[in-house]
Each structure stands twice: as structure tokens, then as C-alpha cells.
C-alpha positions in Angstrom: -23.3 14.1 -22.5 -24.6 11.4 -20.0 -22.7 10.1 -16.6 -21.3 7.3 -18.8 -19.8 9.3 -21.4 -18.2 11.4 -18.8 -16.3 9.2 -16.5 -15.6 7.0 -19.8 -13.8 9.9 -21.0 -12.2 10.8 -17.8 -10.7 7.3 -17.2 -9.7 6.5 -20.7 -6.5 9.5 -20.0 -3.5 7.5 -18.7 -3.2 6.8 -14.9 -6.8 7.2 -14.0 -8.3 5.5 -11.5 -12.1 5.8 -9.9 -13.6 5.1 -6.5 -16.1 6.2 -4.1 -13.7 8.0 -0.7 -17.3 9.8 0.5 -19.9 7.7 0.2 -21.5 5.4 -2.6 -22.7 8.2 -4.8 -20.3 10.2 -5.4 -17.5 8.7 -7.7 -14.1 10.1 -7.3 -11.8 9.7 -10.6 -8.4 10.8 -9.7 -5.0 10.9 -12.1 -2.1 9.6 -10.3 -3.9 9.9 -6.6 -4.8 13.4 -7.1 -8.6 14.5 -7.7 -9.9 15.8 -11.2 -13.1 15.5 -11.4 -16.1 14.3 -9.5 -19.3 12.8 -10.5 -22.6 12.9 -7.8 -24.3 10.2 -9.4 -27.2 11.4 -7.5 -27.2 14.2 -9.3 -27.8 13.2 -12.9 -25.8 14.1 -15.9 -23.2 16.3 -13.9 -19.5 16.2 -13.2 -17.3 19.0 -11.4 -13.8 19.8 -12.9 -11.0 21.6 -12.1 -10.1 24.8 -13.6 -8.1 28.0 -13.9 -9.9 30.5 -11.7 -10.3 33.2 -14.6 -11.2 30.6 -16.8 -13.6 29.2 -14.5 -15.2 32.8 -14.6 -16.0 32.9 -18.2 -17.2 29.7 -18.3 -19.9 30.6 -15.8 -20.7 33.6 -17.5 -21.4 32.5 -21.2 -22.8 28.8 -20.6 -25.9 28.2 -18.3 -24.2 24.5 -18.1 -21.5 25.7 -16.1 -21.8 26.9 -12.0 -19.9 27.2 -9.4 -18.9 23.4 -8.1 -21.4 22.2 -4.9 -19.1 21.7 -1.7 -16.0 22.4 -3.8 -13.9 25.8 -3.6 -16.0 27.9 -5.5 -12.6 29.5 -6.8 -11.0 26.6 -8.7 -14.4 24.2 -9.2 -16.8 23.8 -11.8 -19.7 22.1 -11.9 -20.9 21.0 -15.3 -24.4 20.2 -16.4 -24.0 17.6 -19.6 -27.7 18.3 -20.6 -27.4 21.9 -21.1 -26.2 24.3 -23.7 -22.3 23.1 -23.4 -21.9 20.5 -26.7 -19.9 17.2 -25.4 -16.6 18.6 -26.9 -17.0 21.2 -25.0 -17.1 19.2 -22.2 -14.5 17.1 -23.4 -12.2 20.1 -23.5 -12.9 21.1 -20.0 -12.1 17.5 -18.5 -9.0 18.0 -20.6 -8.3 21.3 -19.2 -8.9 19.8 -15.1 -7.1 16.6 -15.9 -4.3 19.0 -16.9 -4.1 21.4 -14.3 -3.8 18.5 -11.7 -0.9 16.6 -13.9 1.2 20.1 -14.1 0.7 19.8 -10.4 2.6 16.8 -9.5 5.8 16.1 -8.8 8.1 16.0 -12.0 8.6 11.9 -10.2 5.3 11.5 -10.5 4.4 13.3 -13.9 8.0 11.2 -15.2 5.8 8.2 -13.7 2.7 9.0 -15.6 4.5 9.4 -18.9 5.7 6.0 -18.6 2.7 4.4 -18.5 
């Protein structure tokens, strides 16, 4: 899974938006102002995600495309390699999973909000 595919997926969930708060390469996709996931375009095809911190464990241990995220809390961020042994569902599943965690997150307001959309 490429750079392209990634943040394609990521914005096509309801209320995403993208933009670049740190500097010009790394791109910022957020769900309802609230960050889930983060793409170092510098970096090639990687993206760091969100996730339970047992999940984000297991993850680490059975997929090589999976490490602990760079300048994130190692705790609750992932960073994912898309040219590695993870298959783009995979993938898919984890963005899923991050874009989650940050929606249960918000204010029932904002998640009323989101559903509206």
C-alpha cells in the first residue's frame, strides 16, 4: 500500500480533513479536529495510527511492518510500513481501528455532529 492509497483511505471516512501543522512533510489527517493518523511523506510508504496499547503490542510482535510510531507515544502509536509483510486490508483495518479510537473519544456533541454528516 503506497502514500496515496493511505491518506485516500483515511480521508474518504466522514469528517476528515488533512493538513500540514509541523512542517510541509508531514501530513496531518485528523477526524473532526482530533489526530488519527500521520503520514511523513519523507519517509516513503508509511503512516502512524492510533491504537489500543495491547493491541498495539501484538501488532509489533507478529508483523515486521509494524514499530513503534517515531516522535509519537510509543504506548498508543504505531508506525506502519505499507511495503512490508502487512497486506493493504490489513492496513485498512488498522486505520479503521485509529480512526475509531479517536471518534469514541469525542464529545457525544461532536460524535452527534459527525453522524450528521
Amino acid at each position: 500500500m503506497d502514500i496515496e492509497q493511505m491518506r485516500s483511505y483515511c480521508l474518504s471516512k466522514p469528517g476528515t480533513t488533512e493538513d500540514f501543522p509541523f512542517d510541509e512533510e508531514t501530513l496531518v489527517i485528523r477526524v473532526m479536529q482530533k489526530i488519527f493518523a500521520i503520514i511523513p511523506l519523507e519517509r516513503g510508504a508509511c503512516i502512524s495510527l492510533k491504537c489500543e496499547p495491547e493491541k498495539a503490542l501484538f501488532l509489533r510482535d507478529h508483523y515486521q511492518a509494524v514499530e513503534p510510531a517515531w516522535h509519537m507515544n510509543k504506548t498508543h502509536w504505531n508506525q506502519v510500513w505499507g511495503n512490508r509483510d502487512a497486506k493493504p486490508e490489513e492496513i485498512k483495518s488498522w486505520i479503521d481501528h485509529s480512526y475509531e479510537l479517536i471518534v469514541d473519544s469525542l464529545p457525544k456533541k461532536v460524535q452527534a455532529e459527525l453522524k450528521s454528516l
